[in-house]
Structures are given as structure tokens and as C-alpha cells.
C-alpha positions as CSV (number, residue, x, y, z in Angstrom):
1,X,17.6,118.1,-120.9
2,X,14.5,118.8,-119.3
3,X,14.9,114.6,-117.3
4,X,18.5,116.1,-116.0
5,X,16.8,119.7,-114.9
6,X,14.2,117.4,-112.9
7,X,16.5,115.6,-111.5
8,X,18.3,118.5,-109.7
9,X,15.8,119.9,-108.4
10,X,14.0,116.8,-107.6
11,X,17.3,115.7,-105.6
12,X,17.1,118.8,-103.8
13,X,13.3,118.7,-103.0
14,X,12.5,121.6,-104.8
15,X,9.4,119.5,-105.9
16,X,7.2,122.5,-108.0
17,X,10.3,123.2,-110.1
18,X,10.9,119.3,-110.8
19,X,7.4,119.0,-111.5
20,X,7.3,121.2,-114.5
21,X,10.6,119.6,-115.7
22,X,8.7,116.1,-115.8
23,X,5.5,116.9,-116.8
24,X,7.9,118.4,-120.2
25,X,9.5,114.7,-120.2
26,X,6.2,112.9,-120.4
27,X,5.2,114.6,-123.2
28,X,7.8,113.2,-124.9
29,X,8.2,109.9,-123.0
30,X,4.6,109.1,-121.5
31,X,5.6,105.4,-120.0
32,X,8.7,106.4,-118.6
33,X,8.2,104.9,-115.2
34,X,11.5,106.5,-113.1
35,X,9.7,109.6,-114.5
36,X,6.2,108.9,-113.5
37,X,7.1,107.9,-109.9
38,X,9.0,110.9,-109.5
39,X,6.2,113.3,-110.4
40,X,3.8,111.3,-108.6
41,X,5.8,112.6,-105.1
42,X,6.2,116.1,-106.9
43,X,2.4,116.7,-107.1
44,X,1.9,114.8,-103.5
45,X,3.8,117.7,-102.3
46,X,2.7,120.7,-105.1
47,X,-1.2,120.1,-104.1
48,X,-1.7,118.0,-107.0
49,X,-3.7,115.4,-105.1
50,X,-6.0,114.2,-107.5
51,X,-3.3,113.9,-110.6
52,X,-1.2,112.5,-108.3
53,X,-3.5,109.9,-107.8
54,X,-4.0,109.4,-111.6
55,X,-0.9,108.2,-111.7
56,X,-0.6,106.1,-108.9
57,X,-3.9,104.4,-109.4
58,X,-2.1,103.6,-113.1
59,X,1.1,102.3,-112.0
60,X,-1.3,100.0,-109.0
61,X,-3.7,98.9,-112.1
62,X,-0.3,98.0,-114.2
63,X,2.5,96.9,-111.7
64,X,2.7,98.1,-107.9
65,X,5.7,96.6,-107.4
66,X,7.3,99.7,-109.5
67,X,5.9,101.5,-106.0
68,X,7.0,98.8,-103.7
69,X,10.3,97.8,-105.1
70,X,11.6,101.4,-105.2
71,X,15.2,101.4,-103.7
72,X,14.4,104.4,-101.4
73,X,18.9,105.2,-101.3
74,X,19.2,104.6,-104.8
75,X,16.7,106.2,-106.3
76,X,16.9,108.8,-104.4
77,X,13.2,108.6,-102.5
78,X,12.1,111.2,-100.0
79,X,8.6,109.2,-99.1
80,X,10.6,108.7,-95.4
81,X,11.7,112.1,-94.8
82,X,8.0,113.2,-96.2
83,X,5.9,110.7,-93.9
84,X,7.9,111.8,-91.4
85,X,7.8,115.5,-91.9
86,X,3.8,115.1,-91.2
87,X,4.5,112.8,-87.8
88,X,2.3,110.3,-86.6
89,X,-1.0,111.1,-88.2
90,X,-2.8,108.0,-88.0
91,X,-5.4,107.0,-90.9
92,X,-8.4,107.1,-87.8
93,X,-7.2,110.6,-86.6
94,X,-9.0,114.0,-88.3
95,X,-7.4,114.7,-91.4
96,X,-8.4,116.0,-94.7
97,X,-9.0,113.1,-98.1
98,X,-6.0,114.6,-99.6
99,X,-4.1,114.0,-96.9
100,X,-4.9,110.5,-96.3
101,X,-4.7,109.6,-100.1
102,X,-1.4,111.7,-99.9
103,X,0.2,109.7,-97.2
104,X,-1.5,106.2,-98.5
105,X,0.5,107.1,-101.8
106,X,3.5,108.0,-99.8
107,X,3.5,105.0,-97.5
108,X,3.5,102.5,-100.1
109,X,7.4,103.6,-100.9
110,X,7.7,102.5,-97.5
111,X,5.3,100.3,-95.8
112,X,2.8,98.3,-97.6
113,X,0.8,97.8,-94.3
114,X,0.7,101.5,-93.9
115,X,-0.3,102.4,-97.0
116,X,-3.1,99.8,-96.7
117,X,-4.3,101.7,-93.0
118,X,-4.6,105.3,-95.3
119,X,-6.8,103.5,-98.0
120,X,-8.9,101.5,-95.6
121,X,-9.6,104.5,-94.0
122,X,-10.9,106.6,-97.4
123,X,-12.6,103.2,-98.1
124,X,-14.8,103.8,-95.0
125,X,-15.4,107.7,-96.0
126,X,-16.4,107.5,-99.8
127,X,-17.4,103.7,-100.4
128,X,-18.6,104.5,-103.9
129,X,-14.9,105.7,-105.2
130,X,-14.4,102.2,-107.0
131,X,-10.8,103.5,-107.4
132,X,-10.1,103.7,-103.6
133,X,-11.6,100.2,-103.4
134,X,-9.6,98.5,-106.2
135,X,-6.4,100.3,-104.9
136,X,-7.4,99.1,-101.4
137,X,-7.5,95.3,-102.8
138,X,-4.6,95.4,-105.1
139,X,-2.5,96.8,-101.8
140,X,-4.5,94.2,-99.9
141,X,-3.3,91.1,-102.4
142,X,0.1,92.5,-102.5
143,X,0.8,92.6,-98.8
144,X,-1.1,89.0,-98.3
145,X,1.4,87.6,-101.3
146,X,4.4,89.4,-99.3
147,X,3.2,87.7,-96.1
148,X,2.6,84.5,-98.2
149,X,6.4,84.6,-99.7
150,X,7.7,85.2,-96.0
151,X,5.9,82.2,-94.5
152,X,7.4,79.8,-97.1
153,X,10.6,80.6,-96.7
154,X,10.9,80.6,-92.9
């Protein structure tokens, strides 16, 4: 019941209220991926930076191609309308850490070179977050095996 509420009001980006619907699922179903990627994007955009990245710092460590092989129409994603919505803020431009490790999480729906920009950019701020670092290098392995895969079969 509480997957279906989340749903609803995920699908119409009423993100606090599908929030609390998921974090009730996870109780119950802590690996459920579909889950966890959606509450990731509800706490980017509840203020829940730092459990936000809990849980995408987990699903890097475990498989970031459950990040990078999301089917934005499919599943529904609103990481393009989000990035948007906050224009072209640049990783180099002045900008709060949560907002930069919001829109590195954000970006990796959508662009894996983006994403990359946002966390090279916190690298160069707090170099002693050995979470931003090993999230910078598996984005970094991850775009270089992408680039890898293209080159062969061209």
C-alpha cells in the first residue's frame, strides 16, 4: 500500500509526501532498489542532503549502473526537469555543498560527465571526505569504461 501511495505522489512531484510513503516501504523492504532510487530524489528535493547521500554513496559502492541505467520515461525520473529547474549552475560557480552534492547526485540520472564536474568540484573543497573521493573515482571508472565501450565499437 504504502509503495502505491509513493508512487502517486512521487509521479506528481509531491516529493515530502512520497518520502514518508518510502521510508514506510524500506522498513519492510530495505534493498528494494526502484524504492531506494526514488527516495534518494525525494530527500534531494525535501533538504535531506546528507541521507540522500547515504544512499547514493550505497548504490555507487554496490552498482552505479542502477543510477546510470535508469530509463528516465519509464521510470518516471524528474532528475531533467530538476537540473533544469536550478539552470546552469556550474560546479566552479558559488553554490552551497548541498547543492553541488545535490546536483552531482541528480546529474548522474542524466549525465555521467556532469555528475563527475559536481564531485570534482566538492573534491577540491573538503579533500578529506573519503566518500566524495571514492564516489569521484567510481563516477570516474564508469565514465572512462563508457568511453572505452564507445571507442570499440566505432
Amino acid at each position: 500500500m504504502s509503495e502505491m501511495l509513493g508512487n502517486q505522489y512521487f509521479l506528481s512531484r509531491n516529493f515530502s509526501k512520497a518520502k514518508e510513503a518510502y521510508e514506510k516501504v524500506l522498513e519492510s523492504e530495505p534493498q528494494n532498489d526502484f524504492i531506494r532510487k526514488r527516495l534518494l530524489i525525494c530527500y534531494t528535493q525535501t533538504g535531506d542532503i546528507n541521507k540522500a547521500f547515504e544512499i547514493f554513496y550505497e548504490i555507487l559502492k554496490r552498482d552505479i549502473e542502477l543510477i546510470t541505467n535508469t530509463d528516465i520515461v519509464a521510470d518516471d525520473c524528474p532528475c531533467p526537469e530538476l537540473v533544469n529547474k536550478y539552470g546552469n549552475i556550474k560546479p566552479t560557480d558559488e553554490c552551497s555543498r548541498d547543492s553541488r552534492i545535490m546536483l552531482g547526485i541528480l546529474w548522474l540520472f542524466c549525465s555521467i560527465e556532469k555528475s563527475l564536474e559536481f564531485f570534482e568540484s566538492l573534491l577540491s573543497e573538503e579533500k578529506s571526505d573519503m566518500r566524495f573521493l571514492e564516489a569521484r573515482n567510481i563516477i570516474r571508472e564508469k565514465l572512462n569504461q563508457s568511453k572505452e565501450h564507445y571507442t570499440q565499437n566505432n
